[in-house]
C-alpha positions, -999 to 999 in steps of 0.1 A, spaced: -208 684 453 -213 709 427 -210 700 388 -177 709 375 -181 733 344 -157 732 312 -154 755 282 -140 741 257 -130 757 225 -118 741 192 -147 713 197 -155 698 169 -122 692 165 -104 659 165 -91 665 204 -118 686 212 -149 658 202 -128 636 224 -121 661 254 -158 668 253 -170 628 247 -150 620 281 -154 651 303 -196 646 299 -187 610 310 -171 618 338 -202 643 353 -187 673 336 -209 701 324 -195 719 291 -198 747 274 -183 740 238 -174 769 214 -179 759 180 -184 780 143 -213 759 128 -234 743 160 -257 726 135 -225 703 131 -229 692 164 -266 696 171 -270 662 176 -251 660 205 -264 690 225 -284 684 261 -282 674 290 -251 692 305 -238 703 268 -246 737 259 -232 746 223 -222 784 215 -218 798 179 -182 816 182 -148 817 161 -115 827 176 -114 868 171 -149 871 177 -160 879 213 -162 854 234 -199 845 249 -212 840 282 -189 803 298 -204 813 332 -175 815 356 -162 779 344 -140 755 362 -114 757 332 -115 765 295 -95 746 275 -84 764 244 -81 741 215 -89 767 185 -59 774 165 -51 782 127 -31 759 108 -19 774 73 -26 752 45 12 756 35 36 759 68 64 773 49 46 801 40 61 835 52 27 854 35 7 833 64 27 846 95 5 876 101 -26 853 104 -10 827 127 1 851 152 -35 873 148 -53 843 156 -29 820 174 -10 842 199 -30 876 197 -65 857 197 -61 833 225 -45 863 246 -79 878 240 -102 847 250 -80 850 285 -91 884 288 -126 879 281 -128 847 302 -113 860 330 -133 891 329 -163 863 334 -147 845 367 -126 817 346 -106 798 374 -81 785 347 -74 786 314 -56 754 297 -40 756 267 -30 733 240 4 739 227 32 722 202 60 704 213 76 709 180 83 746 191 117 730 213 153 731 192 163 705 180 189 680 203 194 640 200 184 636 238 143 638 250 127 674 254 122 682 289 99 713 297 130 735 306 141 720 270 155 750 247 130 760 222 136 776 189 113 761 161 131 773 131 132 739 110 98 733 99 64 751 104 85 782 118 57 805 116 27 785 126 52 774 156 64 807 167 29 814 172 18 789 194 48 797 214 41 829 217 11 824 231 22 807 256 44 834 270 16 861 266 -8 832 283 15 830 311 23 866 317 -15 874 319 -21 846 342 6 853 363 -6 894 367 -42 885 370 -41 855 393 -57 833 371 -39 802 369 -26 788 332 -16 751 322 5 743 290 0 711 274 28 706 244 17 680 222 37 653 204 17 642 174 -14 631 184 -29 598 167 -61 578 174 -101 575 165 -114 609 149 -82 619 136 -73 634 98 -69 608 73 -35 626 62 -2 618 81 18 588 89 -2 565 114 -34 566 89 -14 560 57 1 531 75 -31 519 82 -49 525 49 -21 504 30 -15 477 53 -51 469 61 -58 466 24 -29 440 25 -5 460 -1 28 472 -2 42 500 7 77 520 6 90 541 37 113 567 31 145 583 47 157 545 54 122 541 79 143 566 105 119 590 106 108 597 144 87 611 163 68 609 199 34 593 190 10 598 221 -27 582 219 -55 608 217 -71 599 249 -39 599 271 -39 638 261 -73 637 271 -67 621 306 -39 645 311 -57 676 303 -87 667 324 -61 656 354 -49 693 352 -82 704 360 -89 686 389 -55 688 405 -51 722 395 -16 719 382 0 754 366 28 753 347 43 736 311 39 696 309 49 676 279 24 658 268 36 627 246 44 587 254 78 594 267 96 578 238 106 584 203 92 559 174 111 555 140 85 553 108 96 519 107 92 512 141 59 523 137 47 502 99 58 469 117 36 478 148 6 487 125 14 455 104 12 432 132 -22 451 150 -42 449 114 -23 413 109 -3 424 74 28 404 69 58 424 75 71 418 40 49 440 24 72 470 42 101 480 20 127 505 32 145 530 7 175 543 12 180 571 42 190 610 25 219 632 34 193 657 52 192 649 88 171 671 99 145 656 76 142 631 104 116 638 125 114 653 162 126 646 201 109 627 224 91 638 250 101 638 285 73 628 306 86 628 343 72 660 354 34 650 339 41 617 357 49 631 393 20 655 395 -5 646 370 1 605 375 6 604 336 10 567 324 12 572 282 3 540 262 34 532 240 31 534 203 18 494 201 -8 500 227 -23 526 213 -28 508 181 -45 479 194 -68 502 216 -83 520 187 -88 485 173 -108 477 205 -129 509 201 -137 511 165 -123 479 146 -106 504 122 -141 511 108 -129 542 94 -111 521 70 -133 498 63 -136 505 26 -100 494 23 -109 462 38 -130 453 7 -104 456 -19 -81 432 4 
């Protein structure tokens, strides 16, 4: 059997390093699209080839690849801002339309792509893919984008018989992730052994899905072909306190240390759906880690080494 080929852009990013780690694991050859290839120099060689390329630019040669999954994406610095709306949809809808083109024009077999699953309206119940979307409360612009392109990716597929898969992503937490956000602020305090104050009364939710379940899911997509939107999340919805006390107990912080202020009068300050998982689960065999699992498997991986400097001033 022939190597499988993969393009991957967006990867030296915090999904892409990980799509790329595991694909080369498992006998994959990649091709990964990166600005600055002295970043990842290191890691070039046997069945890695690195390509000097931003998002806009043409796209180089990917050989006629098994799949190119399109991480690249611009993410304003301030997602309110109405002045940044012309650059997220140049580079976000307009520019991944263009790597489809281009790829296709070079014998792509299909093109995944990794969306938001912040883009559906807001509703009490889980998202399904046939979900409403309308991302108006937060992030509007960088949102619309994203869901944008995944009508244009979609249309083009579907006229040029080159099959397209939609990933939308809850929020992604794990090893090799940003040191801003909730999970690693959770992690920062409570490993140092101090305390710490949740806002909104700790009801704050969202889906939490472990970085390498996306991984597993976007690589199943590949190999069983699969078209079409999936959710990709754990399935279930975790409140910020929900999440402190499972942090707490992984890192082994006392529980105490959380305090709790009082919830605000702005629901919609509170987070976003779950994700329904049923469809990923039928045809991709998804199995998401919950929120606790996830936890204690990056603690298997990397002892929280990333955090290590906090551990001295315990």
């Amino acid at each position: 059997m022939s190597t499988k080929h993969l393009a991957v852009t967006g990867a030296t990013g915090f999904i892409g390093a990980r799509v790329i780690e595991r694909a080369l694991a498992q006998g994959y050859a990649v091709t990964a699209l990166v600005r600055d290839p002295e970043r990842v120099a290191a890691r070039s060689g046997f069945r890695l080839r690195l390509e000097k390329w931003s998002i806009g630019n043409p796209l180089p040669s990917i050989g006629q690849a098994d799949a190119l999954l399109h991480l690249a994406a611009y993410i304003p610095a301030d997602l309110s801002d109405a002045g940044q709306a012309a650059s997220c949809f140049k580079i976000n809808t307009i520019g991944a339309l263009q790597v489809a083109m281009e790829a296709a024009s070079q014998g792509l077999r299909r093109l995944v792509f990794f969306g938001s699953a912040q883009v559906y309206a807001p509703d009490p119940g889980p998202a399904s893919e046939t979900s409403a979307t309308f991302p108006v409360h937060r992030a509007s612009y960088y949102l619309a984008s994203k869901l944008s392109a995944e009508i244009c990716l979609m249309a083009f597929g579907k006229a040029n018989a080159m099959p397209v898969t939609v990933l939308r992503l809850a929020s992604v937490y794990g090893p090799g992730m940003h040191a801003t956000g909730m999970v690693p602020a959770f992690l920062r305090t409570l490993a140092r052994g101090r305390p710490m104050i949740i806002a909104d009364g700790g009801q704050y939710s969202v889906d939490l899905v472990y970085v390498d379940d996306v991984v597993t899911l976007a690589l199943r997509a590949v190999e069983k072909s699969a078209d079409g939107v999936f959710n990709a999340g754990s399935g279930c919805s975790c409140a910020s306190l929900e999440a402190a006390q499972a942090v707490a107990d992984v890192v082994g912080a006392d529980r105490i240390l959380i305090g709790v202020e009082a919830a605000g009068t702005n629901t919609a300050a509170r987070g976003f759906r779950a994700l329904e998982v049923a469809k990923a689960a039928k045809h991709l065999d998804y199995q998401p880690r919950s929120f606790r699992e996830g936890i204690e498997a990056w603690k298997a991986e990397t002892g929280f080494a990333e955090f290590d400097d906090a551990q001295g001033q315990r």
